[in-house]
TORKOL-4160 file (C-alpha; in steps of 0.2 Angstrom, whole numbers, padded with zeros to 4 digits, m for minus):
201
<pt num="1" X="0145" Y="0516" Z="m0050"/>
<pt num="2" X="0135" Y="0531" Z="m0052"/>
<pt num="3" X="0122" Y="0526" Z="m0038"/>
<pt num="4" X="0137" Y="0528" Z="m0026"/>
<pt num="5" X="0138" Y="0545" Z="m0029"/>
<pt num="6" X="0132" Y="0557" Z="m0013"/>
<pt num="7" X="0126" Y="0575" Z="m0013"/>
<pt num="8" X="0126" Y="0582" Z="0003"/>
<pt num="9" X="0110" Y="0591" Z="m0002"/>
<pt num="10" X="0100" Y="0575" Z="m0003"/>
<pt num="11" X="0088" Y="0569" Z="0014"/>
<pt num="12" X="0098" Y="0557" Z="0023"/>
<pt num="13" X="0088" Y="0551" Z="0033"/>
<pt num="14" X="0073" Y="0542" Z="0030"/>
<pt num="15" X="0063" Y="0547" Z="0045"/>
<pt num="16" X="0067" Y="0560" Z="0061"/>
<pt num="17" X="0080" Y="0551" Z="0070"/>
<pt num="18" X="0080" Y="0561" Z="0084"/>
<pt num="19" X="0059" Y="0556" Z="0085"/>
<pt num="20" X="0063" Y="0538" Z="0081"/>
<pt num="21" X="0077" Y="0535" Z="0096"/>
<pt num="22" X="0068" Y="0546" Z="0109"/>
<pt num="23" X="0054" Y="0540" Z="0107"/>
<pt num="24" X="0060" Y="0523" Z="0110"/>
<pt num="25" X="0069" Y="0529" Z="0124"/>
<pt num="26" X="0053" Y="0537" Z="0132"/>
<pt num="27" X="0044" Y="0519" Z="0131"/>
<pt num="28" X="0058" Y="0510" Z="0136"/>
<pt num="29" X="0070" Y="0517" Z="0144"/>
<pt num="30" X="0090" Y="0514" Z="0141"/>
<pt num="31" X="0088" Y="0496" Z="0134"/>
<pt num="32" X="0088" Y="0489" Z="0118"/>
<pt num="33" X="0073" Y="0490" Z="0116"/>
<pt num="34" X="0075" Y="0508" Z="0118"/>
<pt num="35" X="0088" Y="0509" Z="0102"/>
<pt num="36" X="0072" Y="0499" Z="0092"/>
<pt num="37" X="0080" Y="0481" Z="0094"/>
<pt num="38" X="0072" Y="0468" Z="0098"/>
<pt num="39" X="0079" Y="0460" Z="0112"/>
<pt num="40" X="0095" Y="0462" Z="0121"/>
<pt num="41" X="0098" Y="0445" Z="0115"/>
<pt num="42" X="0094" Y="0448" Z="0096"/>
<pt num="43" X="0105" Y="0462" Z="0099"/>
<pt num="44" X="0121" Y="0453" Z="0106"/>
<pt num="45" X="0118" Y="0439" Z="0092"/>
<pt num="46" X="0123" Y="0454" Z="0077"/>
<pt num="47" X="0137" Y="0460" Z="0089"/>
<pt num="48" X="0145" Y="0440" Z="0090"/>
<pt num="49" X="0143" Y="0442" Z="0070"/>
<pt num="50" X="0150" Y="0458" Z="0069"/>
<pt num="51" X="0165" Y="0454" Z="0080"/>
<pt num="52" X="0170" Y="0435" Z="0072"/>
<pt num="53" X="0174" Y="0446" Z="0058"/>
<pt num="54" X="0186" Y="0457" Z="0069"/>
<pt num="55" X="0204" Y="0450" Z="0069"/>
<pt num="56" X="0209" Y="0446" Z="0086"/>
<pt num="57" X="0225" Y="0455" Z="0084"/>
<pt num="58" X="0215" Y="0472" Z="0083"/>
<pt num="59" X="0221" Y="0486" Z="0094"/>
<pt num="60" X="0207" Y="0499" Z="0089"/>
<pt num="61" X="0190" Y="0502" Z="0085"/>
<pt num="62" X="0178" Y="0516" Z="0083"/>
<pt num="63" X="0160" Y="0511" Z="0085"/>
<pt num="64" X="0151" Y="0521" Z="0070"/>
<pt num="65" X="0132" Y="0523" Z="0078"/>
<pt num="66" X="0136" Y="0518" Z="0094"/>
<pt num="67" X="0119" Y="0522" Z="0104"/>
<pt num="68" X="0122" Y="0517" Z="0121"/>
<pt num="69" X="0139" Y="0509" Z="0120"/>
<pt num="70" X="0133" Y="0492" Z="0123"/>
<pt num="71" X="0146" Y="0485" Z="0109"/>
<pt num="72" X="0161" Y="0491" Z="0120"/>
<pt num="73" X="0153" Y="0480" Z="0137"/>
<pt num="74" X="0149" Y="0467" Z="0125"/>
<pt num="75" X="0168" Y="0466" Z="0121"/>
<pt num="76" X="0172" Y="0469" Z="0138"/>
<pt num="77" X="0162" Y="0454" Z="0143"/>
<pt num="78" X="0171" Y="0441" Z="0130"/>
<pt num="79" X="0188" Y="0444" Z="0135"/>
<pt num="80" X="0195" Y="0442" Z="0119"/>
<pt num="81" X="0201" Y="0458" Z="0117"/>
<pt num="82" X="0210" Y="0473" Z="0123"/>
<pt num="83" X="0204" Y="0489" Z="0113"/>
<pt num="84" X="0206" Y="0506" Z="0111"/>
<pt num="85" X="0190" Y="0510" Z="0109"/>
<pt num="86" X="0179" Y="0528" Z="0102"/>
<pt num="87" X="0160" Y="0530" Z="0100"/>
<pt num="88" X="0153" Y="0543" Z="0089"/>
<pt num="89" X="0134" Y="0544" Z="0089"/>
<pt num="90" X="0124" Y="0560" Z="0082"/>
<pt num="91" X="0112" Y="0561" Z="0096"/>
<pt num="92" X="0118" Y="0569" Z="0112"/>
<pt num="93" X="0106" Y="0560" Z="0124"/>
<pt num="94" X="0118" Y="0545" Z="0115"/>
<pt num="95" X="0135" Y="0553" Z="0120"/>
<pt num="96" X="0128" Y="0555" Z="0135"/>
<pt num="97" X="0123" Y="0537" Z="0141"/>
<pt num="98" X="0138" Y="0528" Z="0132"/>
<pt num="99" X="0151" Y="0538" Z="0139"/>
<pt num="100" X="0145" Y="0534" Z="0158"/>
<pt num="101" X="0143" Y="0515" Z="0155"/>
<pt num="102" X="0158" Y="0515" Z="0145"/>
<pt num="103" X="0171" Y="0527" Z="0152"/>
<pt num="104" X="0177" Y="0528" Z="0137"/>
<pt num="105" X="0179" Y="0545" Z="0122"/>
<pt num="106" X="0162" Y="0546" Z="0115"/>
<pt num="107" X="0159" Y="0561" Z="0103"/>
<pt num="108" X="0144" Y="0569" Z="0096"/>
<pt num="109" X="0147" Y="0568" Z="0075"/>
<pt num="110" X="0139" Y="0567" Z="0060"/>
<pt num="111" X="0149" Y="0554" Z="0051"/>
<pt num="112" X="0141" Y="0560" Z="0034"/>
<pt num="113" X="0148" Y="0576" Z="0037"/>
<pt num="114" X="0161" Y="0578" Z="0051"/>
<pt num="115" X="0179" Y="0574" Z="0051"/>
<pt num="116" X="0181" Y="0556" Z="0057"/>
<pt num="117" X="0195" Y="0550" Z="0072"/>
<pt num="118" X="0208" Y="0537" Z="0065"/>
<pt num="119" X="0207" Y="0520" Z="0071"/>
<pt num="120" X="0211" Y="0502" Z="0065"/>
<pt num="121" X="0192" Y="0495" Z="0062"/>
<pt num="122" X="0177" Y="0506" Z="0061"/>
<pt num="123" X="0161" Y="0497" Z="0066"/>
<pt num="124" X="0144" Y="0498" Z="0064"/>
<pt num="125" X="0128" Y="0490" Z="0072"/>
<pt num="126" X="0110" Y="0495" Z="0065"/>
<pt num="127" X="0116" Y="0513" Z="0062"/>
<pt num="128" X="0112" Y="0511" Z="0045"/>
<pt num="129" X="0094" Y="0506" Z="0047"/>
<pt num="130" X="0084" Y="0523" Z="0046"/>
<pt num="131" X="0097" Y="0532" Z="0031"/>
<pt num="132" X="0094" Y="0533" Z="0014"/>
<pt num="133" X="0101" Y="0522" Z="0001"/>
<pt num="134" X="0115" Y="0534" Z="m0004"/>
<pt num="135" X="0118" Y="0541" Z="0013"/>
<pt num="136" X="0122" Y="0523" Z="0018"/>
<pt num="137" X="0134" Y="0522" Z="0005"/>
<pt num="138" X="0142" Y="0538" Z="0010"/>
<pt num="139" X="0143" Y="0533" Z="0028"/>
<pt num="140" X="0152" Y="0515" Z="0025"/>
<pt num="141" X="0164" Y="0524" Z="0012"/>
<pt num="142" X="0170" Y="0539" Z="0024"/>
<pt num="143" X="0172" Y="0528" Z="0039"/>
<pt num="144" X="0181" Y="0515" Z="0027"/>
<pt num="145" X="0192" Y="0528" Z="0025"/>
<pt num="146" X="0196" Y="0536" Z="0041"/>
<pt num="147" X="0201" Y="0516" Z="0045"/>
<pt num="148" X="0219" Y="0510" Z="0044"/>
<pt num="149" X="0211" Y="0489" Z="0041"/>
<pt num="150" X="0193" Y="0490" Z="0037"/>
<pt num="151" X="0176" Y="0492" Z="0042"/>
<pt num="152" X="0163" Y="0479" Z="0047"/>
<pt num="153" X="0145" Y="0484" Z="0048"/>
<pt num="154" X="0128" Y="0474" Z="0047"/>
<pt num="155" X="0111" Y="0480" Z="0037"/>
<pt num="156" X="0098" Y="0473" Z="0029"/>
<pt num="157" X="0097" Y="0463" Z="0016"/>
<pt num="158" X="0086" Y="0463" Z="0002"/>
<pt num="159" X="0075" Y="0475" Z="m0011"/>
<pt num="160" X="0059" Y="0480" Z="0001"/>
<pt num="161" X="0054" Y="0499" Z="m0002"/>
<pt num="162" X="0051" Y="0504" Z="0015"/>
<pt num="163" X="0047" Y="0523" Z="0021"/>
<pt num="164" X="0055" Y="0516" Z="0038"/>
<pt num="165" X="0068" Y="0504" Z="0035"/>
<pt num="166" X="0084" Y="0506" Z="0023"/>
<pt num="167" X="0088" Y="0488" Z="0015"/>
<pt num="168" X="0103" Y="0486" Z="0003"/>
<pt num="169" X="0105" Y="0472" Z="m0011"/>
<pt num="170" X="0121" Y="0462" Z="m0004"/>
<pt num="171" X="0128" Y="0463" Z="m0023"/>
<pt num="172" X="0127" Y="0481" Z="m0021"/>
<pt num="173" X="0138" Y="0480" Z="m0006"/>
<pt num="174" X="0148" Y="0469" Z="m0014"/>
<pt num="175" X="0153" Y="0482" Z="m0029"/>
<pt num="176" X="0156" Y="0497" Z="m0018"/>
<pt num="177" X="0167" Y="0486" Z="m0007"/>
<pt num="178" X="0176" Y="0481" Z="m0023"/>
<pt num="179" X="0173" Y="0500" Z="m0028"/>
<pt num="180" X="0185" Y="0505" Z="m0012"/>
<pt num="181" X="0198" Y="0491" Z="m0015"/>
<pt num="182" X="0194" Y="0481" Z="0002"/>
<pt num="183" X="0191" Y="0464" Z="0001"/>
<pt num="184" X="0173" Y="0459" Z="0006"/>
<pt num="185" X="0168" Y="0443" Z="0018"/>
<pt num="186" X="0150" Y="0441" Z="0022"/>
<pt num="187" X="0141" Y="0433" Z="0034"/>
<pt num="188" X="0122" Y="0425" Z="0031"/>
<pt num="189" X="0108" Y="0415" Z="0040"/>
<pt num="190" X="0107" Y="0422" Z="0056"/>
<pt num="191" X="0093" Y="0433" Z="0056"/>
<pt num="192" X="0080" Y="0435" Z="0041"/>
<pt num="193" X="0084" Y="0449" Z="0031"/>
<pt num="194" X="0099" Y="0454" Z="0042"/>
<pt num="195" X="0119" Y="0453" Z="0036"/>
<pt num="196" X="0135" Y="0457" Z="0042"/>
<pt num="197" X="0150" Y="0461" Z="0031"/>
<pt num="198" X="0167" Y="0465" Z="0031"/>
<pt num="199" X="0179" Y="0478" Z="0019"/>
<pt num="200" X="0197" Y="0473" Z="0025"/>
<pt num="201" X="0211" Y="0484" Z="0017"/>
């Protein structure tokens, strides 16, 4: 479990994430395309992932990474539930957006580093792409923890060394979740290279 361990000294980032999102946004706007997805639709396909693992019970979530707050009008549009919900994004030109299209408390934090709000699920879509290995780690085990249920995040899935991209073996997931006591529930065979997993408490 040694790989697990952080020093807040390390680079955290594999490229400028300020560079990588405004650029985005400079050649295309306030879109998905804009956060670097694909589509809106290849988008709103992790988000359905992410949220069958979401118990329909939930009455709170933070969105960890929330870019423009699209997950919050995604849940709006299902009807399914009625959440609480927080963003927290590192970029203020994020803050910015998602709190007008969502109406809803969106903070300016570093999760790697900042104290973290409580709330019953943390979730996380695509945040994790750009950090490093370890940093990942750090930022699923501290939102984990400022949970009161669980977290549920995708990443991607597999060994390729890329300068841009962070991917993560699912067995390594796998340990830190048993590592943090949760139990972990993946799901598979939506996208290439792309998983979704929950820790529940």
């Amino acid at each position: 479990m040694n790989g697990f361990k952080i020093f807040t000294k390390q680079k955290t980032n594999r490229i400028d994430n300020h560079h990588f999102y405004h650029s985005g946004i400079l050649d295309h706007g306030y879109t998905p395309q804009g956060l670097r997805w694909h589509s809106k639709q290849s988008q709103e396909v992790r988000f359905h992932q992410l949220l069958s693992l979401l118990p329909l019970d939930t009455e709170s979530i933070v969105d960890a990474g929330c870019g423009f707050g699209d997950l919050c009008g995604y849940i709006r549009s299902k009807e399914k539930y009625s959440l609480r919900y927080v963003g927290l994004d590192s970029l203020e030109i994020m803050v910015k957006e998602a709190s007008k299209r969502t109406n809803e408390a969106v903070y300016q934090c570093d999760i790697l580093h900042d104290s973290l709000p409580e709330a019953e699920f943390y979730i996380c879509s695509g945040a994790l792409n750009i950090l490093t290995r370890n940093a990942a780690y750090l930022f699923i085990e501290r939102c984990y923890n400022a949970s009161s249920r669980g977290i549920i995040f995708n990443f991607l899935a597999g060994d390729k060394d890329s300068k841009t991209f962070n991917y993560l073996k699912e067995g390594d997931i796998k340990r830190l979740g048993e590592k943090l006591n949760g139990r972990v529930v993946f799901r598979r065979h939506y996208y290439e290279s792309d998983c979704t997993v929950a820790f529940y408490k």
